[in-house]
N, C-alpha and C positions, 0 to 999 in steps of 0.2 A: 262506331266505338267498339273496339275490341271487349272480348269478356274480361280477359286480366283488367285492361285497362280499367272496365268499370267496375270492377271488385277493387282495385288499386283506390280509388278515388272513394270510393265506400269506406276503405278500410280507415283513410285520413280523415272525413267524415268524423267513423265512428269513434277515435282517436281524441278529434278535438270535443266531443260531445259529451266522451267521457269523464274526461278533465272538467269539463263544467259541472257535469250531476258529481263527481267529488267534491267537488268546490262546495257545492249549493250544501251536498249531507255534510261539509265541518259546517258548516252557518247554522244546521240545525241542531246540533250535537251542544255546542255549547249555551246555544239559546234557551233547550231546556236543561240545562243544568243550574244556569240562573234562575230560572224559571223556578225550582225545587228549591233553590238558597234565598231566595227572596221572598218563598213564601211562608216563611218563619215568621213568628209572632214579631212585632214592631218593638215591642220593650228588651226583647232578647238581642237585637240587632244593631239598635240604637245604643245602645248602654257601649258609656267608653270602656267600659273594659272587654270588650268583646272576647268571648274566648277564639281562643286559638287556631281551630279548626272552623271558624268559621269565616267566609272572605269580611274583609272590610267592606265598607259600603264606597270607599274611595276604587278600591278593589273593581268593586261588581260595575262602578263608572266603566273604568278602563278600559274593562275585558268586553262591554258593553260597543264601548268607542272600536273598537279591535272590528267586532262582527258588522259594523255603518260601513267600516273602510273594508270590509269584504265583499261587502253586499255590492258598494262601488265597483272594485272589481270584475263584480261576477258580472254586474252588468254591461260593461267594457269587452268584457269577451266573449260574449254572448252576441253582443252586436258586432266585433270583429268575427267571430267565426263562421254567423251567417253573412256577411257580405265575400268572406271566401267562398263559400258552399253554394252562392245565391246562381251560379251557372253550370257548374258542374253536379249539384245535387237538389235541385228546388225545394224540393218534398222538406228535407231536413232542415234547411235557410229558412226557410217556412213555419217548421216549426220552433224554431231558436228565437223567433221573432216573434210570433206568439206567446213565446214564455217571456220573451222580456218584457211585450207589452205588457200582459201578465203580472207582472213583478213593475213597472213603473206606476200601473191603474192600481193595483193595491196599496197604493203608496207607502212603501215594504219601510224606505228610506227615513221615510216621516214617523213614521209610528216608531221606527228605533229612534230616532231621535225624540220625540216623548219621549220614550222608555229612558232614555239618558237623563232627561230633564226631572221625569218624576223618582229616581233615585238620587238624585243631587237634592230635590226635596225631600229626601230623604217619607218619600208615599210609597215604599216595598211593597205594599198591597195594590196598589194601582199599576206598580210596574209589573210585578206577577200576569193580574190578568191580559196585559197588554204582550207580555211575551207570548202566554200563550196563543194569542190569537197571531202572532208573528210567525209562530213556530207555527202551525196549522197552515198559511199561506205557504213559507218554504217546501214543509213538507207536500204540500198538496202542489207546488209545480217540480217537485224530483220526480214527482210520479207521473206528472205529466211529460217532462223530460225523459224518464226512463223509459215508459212504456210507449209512448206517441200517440196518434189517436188512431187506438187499434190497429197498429201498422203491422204487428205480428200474427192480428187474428187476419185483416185485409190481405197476409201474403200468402195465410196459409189455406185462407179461403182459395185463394188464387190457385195454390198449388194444386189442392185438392179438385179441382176444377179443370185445370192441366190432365192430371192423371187421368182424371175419365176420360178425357179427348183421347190421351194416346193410349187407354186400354182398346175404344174402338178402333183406333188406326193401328193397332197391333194386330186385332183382330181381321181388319181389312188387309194385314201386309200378307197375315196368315191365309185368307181368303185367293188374294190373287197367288200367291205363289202355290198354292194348291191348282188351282184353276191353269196358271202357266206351263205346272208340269202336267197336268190332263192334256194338253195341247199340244206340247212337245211329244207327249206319246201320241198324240194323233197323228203327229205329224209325221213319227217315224214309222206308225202303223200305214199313215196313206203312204209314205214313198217307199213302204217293203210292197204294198200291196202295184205300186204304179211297176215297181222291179220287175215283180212277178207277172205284173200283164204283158210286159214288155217281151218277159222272157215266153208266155203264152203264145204271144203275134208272131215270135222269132218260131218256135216249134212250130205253129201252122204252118209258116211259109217252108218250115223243111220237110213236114211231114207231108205239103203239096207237092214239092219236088220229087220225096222219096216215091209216090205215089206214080209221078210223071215216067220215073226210070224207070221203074216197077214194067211199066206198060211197056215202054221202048224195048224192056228187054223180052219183053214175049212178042212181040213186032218187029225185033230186026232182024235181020237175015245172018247178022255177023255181033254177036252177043258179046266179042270183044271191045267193039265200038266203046260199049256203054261204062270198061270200066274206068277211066278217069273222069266220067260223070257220080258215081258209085264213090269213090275218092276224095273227089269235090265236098259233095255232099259227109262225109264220114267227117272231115277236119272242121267242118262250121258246126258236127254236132258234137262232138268233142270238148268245141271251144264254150258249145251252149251248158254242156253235160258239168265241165269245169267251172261258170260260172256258178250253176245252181249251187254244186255241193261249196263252195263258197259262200253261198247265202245262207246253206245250211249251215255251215259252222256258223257264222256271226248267229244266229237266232237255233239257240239249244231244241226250240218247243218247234220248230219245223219239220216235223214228220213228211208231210207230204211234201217239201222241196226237197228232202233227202230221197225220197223214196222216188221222186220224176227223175232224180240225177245220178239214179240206179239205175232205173229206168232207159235213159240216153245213155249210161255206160254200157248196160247190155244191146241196146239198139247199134252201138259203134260197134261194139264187136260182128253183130251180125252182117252189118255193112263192109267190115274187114270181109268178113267170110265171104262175101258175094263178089267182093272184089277178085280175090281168090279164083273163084268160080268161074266168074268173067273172063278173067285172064288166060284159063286152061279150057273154055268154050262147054264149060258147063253149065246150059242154058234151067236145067231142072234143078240143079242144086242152086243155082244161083236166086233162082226166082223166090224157092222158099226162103232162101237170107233173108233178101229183099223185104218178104212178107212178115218175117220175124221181126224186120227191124221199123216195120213201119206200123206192125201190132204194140212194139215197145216204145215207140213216138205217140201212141194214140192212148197207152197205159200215163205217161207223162205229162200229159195236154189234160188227161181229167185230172191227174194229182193237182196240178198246177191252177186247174178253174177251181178245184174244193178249198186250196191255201186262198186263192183272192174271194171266193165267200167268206171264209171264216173271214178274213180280213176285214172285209167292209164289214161284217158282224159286230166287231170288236168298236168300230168309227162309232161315237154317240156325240157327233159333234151335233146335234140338235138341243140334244141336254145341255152337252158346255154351254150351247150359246144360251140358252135361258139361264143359266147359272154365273153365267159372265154379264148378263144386264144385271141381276138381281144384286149382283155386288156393286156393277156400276150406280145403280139407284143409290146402293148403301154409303156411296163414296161422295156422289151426290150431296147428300143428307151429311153428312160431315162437315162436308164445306162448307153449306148452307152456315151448320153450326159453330162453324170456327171463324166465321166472314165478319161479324161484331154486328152491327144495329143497321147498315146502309145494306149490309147481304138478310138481313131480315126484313128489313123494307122492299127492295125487291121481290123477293120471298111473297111477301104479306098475302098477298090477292090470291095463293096459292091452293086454298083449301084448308083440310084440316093437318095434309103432313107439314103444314108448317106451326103448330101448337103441338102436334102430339110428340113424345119419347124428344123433346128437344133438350139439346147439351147445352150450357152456357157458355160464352166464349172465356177468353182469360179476365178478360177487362169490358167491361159496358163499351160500346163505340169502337172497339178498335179489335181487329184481325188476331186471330190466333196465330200465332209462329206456325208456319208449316201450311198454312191456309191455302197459299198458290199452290205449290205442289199436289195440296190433295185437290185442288179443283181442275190440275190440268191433267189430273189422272184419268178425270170422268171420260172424257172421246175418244184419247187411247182404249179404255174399257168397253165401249160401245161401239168403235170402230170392231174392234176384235169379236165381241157377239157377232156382227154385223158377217165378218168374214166367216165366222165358224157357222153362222148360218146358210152359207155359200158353200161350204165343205171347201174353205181353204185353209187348211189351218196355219200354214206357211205368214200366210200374212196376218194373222192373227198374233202367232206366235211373237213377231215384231212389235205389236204395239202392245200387246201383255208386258213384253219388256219394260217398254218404254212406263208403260203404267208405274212399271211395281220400282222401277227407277227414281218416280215423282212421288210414290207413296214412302220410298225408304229414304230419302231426303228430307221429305216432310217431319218423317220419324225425329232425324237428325235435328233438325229446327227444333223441333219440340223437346225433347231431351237437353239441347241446350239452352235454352230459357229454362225449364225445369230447376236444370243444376246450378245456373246463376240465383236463381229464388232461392234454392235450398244453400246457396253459401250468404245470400242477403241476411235470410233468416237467421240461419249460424248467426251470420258477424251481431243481426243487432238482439239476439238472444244472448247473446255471449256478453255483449255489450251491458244490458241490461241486468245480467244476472252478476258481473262485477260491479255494477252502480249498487246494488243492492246488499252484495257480502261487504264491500269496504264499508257500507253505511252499518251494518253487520254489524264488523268487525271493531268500526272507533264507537259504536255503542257498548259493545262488552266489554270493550276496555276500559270504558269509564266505568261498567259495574263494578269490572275485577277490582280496580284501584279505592274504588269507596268502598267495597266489601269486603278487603284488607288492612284498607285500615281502621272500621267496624270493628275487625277478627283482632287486631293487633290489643287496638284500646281494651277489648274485654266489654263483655255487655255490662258490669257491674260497674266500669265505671263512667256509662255512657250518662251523656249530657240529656237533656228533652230536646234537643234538635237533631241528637243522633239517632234517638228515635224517633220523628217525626221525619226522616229522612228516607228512613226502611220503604215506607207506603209508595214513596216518589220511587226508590232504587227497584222495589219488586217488578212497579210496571213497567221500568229501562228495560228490565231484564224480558220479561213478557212479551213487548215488541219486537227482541230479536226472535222469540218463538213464531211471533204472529207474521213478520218476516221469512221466517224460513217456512212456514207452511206453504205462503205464497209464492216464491219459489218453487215449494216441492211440486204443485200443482202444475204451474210451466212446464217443467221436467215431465210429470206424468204424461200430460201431454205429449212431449216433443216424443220422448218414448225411446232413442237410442241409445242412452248412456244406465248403466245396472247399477254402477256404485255407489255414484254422485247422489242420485233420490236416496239411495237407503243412508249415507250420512247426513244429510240435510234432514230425512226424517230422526235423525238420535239427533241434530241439533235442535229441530224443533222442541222435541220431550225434554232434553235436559233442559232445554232453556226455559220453560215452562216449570220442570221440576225444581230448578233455582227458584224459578221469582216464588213460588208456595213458598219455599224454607226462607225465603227475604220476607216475606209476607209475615210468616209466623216468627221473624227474631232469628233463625238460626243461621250463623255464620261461621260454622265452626269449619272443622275439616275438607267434608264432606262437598257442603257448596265452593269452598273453595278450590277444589278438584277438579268438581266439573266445570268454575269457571274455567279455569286453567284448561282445561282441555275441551271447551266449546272456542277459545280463543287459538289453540293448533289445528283443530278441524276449519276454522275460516283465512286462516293463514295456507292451509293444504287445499283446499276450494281454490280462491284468488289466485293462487300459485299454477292449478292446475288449466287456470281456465285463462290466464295469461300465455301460457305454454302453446295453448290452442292457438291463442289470437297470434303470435308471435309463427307458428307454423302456417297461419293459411296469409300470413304476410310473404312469409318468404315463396308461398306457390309462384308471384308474380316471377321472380328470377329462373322459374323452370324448372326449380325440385319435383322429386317426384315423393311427395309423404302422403300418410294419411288423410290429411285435411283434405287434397285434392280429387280422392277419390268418389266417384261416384258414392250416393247417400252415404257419408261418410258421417260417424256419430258426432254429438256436439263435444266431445272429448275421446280423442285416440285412445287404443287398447294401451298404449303404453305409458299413458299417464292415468289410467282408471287402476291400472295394477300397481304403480305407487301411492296411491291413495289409500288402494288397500291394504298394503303395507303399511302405511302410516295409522291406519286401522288398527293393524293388528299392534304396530310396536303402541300406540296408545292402552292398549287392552292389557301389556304384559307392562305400562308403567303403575296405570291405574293397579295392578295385581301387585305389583312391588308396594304401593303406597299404602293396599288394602293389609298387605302383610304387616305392613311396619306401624300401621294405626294399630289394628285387633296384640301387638303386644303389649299396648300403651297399659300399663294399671288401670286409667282411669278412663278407660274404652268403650263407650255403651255397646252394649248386646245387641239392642235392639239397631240401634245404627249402622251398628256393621254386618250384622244378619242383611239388610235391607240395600247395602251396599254389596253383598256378593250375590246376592240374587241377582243385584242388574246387573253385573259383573260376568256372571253365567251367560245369563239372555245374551247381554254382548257378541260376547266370545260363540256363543252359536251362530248370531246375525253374522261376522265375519266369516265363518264356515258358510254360511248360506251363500253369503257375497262372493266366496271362493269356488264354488263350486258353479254359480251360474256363469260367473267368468269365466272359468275352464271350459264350458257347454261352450258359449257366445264364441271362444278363441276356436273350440274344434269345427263350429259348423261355419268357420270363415274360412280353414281350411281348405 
């Protein structure tokens, strides 16, 4: 299975799963809000003239009957979407099926029906507590659908786990390609140093010959003879002379191959000159050439024995090779620890390096990505000790390749399992953290709309159920705080996105600071502000975090965006910087509204004092927000 493909198949997955934990949070949204209207006194309820604002008890039937035939639903699709999922996604099939056993063993279906029954009896009190144990079950399998069992914390173990493996196999990749280049310079240190013995063997064999003339020409009788011997000899040292200074140029630091191919240039000349001498039967001047040039041949032979000392000086192929096992061991030990539980059995009988400094694999039982490769690295590695033991480094060199070919491969493997976890994660963090803002978002909306029309009525001329209603609304309100903290936590964790936490933490505090002023009676302005703007902060979330899931869809068709990039955040740079615009324009609406309460006549001081102070705070947190964004934007740079 290809990676798109298997990111493609995740993303439907996560798709249909989502649709269900929405499904499940309407089931539970208006379960407690029956829940709150039902637990009103029985004389207040019963009484035919029921006021106005409060459902009828024919009402709380229906609405009742509404959430049975949801519940049916949810269950319908819950089992459709795990028998889709049940081959291409087990894990999640699995889990859909547990929630629905879940939701059949708690006979979710049966207790709403009671609940139907005990308010046709018109027993409000008995349907109360029956909802809320309803509502408790729901809630408690969203969370189990949301979050999985530890699947987030299981991947990130995983990841983290990954990581170590390939910080050592970075370090091993770092290892041998050190090691390779040692070798490669060995190698070009032994074939300058095989050059120059080469060019050694050649100068003795002239400097034997220059020696042999030498002699003939004080023993012949006709000193002419000798000079197309004299000739001979001059063009093979010429040709020797031209190689050296050749050798010098390639290698700057060759003093002594310059200074022997000085050497043979002066020696050619003197052999000119005897030739000369030879030619015109001048046996005295000739012989001195001769002696010059076979003194400048025997100056060249020791330059040339001092450059192949220093040479073999330089060779430490004894070190390589013990520094080429020590890796190989270390390469060893990797594999060991990337091999999963049958390479630790084998292992076992092994002594203590099988307990000590050991890595875990990705998964109990089963091979790390990249595991072959780093195991077929090891013989290439010890082959090449092997040779550089032998002072070959030629054939060393070869299998160092071949190593650090199986180590960078390995790399590859591992980086790509890496980056499919880290878009898993993504998708079911992403996943999860929209299951969570929508259930968010239809909670506050029930607050804003009971807490308006609170604000409308007028506290003076609220009924005893409008006030008995406060206590139930504060804690709606609470829960989206105690929601969004858990969230922010996730976030903390995950750690790549700057914005997203610092708004989630202002929806936690306002939302918190609501439910106090619902607590204590006040409805006025003020909480109705921040409802209002705790409900465009989760609309600017949901929005943004759909944007995401909509861009690592379209990776499948070959875009090249954000989402696809290596650790790419749980939200692109360019949807964090609309958010924080939607920041700021919230901050200069909130300051329009702050302006036009404080000229009201009938304005408390104190309330509006207290509202431009957080007003202030704000508007700094946005500058905060702004400024570490511009940081995050230059060092991506």
């Amino acid at each position: 299975m290809t990676l798109s493909r298997s990111f493609s198949m995740g993303r439907a997955g996560g798709r249909g799963l989502r649709s269900l934990l929405w499904m499940v949070g309407l089931g539970v949204m208006p379960c407690a809000y029956f829940s709150s209207v039902s637990s009103l006194p029985a004389q207040e309820t019963s009484n035919d003239s029921t006021p106005t604002n409060t459902p009828s008890k024919a009402a709380l039937d229906e609405r009742q009957e509404l959430i049975r035939d949801r519940i049916v639903r949810l269950e319908d699709r819950m089992f459709q979407l795990a028998q889709a999922l049940k081959k291409t996604e087990p894990e999640k099939a699995e889990r859909l099926m547990d929630g629905l056993g879940r939701l059949r063993g708690d006979q979710v279906r049966a207790q709403i029906d009671e609940i139907i029954k005990q308010l046709k009896d018109n027993r409000l009190s008995d349907a109360a507590d029956q909802q809320q144990l309803v509502m408790g079950e729901l809630q408690s399998l969203l969370k189990q659908l949301m979050d999985g069992p530890d699947d987030l914390e299981e991947r990130q173990d995983e990841i983290e786990k990954l990581n170590a493996i390939r910080k050592s196999l970075d370090d091993l990749v770092r290892e041998q390609q050190r090691e390779l280049d040692a070798a490669n310079e060995a190698r070009d240190v032994a074939a300058r140093e095989r050059a120059i013995n080469a060019a050694a063997q050649k100068l003795q064999e002239l400097l034997k010959r220059q020696q042999e003339a030498t002699a003939r020409t004080t023993d012949s009788a006709n000193p002419g003879d000798e000079e197309q011997t004299q000739a001979d000899l001059r063009t093979e040292t010429e040709k020797l002379a031209a190689q050296l200074s050749e050798m010098a140029d390639a290698d700057a630091e060759s003093e002594n191959v310059a200074s022997a191919a000085g050497q043979l240039q002066s020696a050619t000349d003197q052999m000119k000159a005897a030739e000369a001498s030879l030619h015109e039967g001048g046996r005295e001047s000739a012989l001195k050439s001769q002696q010059s040039a076979s003194d400048a041949m025997e100056k060249a032979l020791a330059e040339l024995e001092q450059e192949s000392a220093e040479l073999r000086r330089k060779l430490k192929l004894e070190e390589q090779a013990k520094e080429q096992q020590e890796t190989a061991n270390k390469t060893r030990k990797l594999a060991e620890d990337m091999g999963g539980d049958d390479a630790a059995a084998e292992k076992g009988g092994e002594g203590e390096s099988s307990q000590e400094n050991s890595k875990p694999s990705a998964k109990k039982g089963e091979a790390t990505p990249g595991q072959q490769g780093v195991s077929e690295a090891v013989p290439q590695q010890e082959g090449a000790a092997e040779d550089l033991q032998k002072n070959d480094p030629d054939k060393a060199v070869k299998k160092q390749e071949k190593a650090l070919e199986n180590l960078k491969k390995s790399q590859e493997e591992l980086e790509d399992r890496l980056e499919q976890l880290r878009q898993e994660q993504q998708e079911e963090m992403l996943a999860a953290l929209e299951s969570r803002f929508r259930a968010m978002l239809s909670r506050q909306l029930e607050c804003n709309k009971a807490t308006d029309r609170l604000a409308n009525l007028k506290q003076a001329n609220w009924k005893r159920s409008d006030e008995l209603e406060l206590p139930d609304l504060s804690q709606k309100q609470r829960w989206v705080g105690d929601q969004a903290d858990e969230a922010l936590f996730l976030l903390t964790e995950e750690g790549t996105t700057i914005i997203l936490p610092q708004l989630i933490k202002q929806v936690r505090d306002d939302a918190r600071e609501a439910a106090d002023d619902l607590a204590a009676a006040k409805v006025g302005d003020a909480v109705l502000a921040t409802q209002a703007d705790l409900e465009s902060v989760l609309r600017d979330i949901i929005e943004a975090i759909e944007r995401k899931q909509e861009e690592m869809e379209n990776e499948e068709s070959g875009g090249e965006n954000e989402a696809g990039q290596q650790n790419s955040p749980l939200l692109p740079g360019s949807a964090e910087l609309k958010l924080l615009r939607s920041c700021q324009m919230r901050v200069n609406r909130l300051t329009e509204r702050l302006k036009s309460d404080r000229e009201k006549p009938d304005a408390p001081a104190e309330e509006i004092s207290d509202r431009l102070q957080k007003l202030s705070q704000r508007q700094s947190d946005v500058a905060e927000m702004a400024r570490q964004m511009h940081e995050s934007l230059r060092q991506a740079q």
